[in-house]
C-alpha atoms as one frame of an Amber mdcrd trajectory, in Angstrom:
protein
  30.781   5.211 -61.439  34.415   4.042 -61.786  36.089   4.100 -65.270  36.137
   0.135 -65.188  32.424  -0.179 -63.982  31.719   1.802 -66.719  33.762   0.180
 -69.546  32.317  -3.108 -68.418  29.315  -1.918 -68.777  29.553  -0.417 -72.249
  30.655  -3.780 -73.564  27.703  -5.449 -71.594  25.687  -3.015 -73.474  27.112
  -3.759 -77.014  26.961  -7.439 -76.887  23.336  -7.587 -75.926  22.636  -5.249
 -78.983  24.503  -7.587 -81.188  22.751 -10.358 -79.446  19.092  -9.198 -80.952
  20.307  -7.643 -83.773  20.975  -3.749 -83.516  23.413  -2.324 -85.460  26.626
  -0.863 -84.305  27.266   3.199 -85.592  30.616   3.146 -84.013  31.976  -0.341
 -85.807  30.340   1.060 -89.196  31.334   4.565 -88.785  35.017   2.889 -88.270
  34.648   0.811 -91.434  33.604   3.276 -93.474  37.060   5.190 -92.392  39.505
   2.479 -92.537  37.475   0.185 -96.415  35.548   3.357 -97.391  37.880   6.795
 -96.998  36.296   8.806 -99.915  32.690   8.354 -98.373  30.521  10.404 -96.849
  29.746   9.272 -93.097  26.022   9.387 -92.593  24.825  10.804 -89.304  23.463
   8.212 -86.852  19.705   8.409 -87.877  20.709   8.346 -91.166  22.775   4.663
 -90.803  19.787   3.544 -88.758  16.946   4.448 -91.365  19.788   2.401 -93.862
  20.072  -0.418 -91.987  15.816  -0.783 -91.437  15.623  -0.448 -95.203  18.504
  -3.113 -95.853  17.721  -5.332 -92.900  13.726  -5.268 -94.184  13.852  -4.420
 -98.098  14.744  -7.967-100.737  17.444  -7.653-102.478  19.911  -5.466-100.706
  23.230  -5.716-101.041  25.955  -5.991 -98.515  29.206  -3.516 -98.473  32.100
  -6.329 -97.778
């Protein structure tokens, strides 16, 4: 597969996901480096099992 097939693709990829709602380990890993440098980055099953409990759980708090 080409190098532009496959970039396409990747962004086809991400939108849907955004689309129904999964999260994005790349944009938050990113965040957390440029708003959070002194944290820890959590691997990506550990961001995922965050965002279940945040995403289901009342009264969670959001980072920015």
């Amino acid at each position: 597969m080409s190098t532009g097939i496959s970039d396409r693709l990747g962004r086809a990829v991400a939108t849907v996901k955004r689309i129904v709602g999964m999260p994005n380990y790349a944009a938050y890993v990113a965040h957390l480096r440029e708003h959070h440098p002194g944290c820890a980055i959590p691997s990506e099953r550990e961001y995922f099992d965050l965002y279940l409990k945040t995403k289901y759980s009342t009264g969670g708090s959001r980072c920015c």
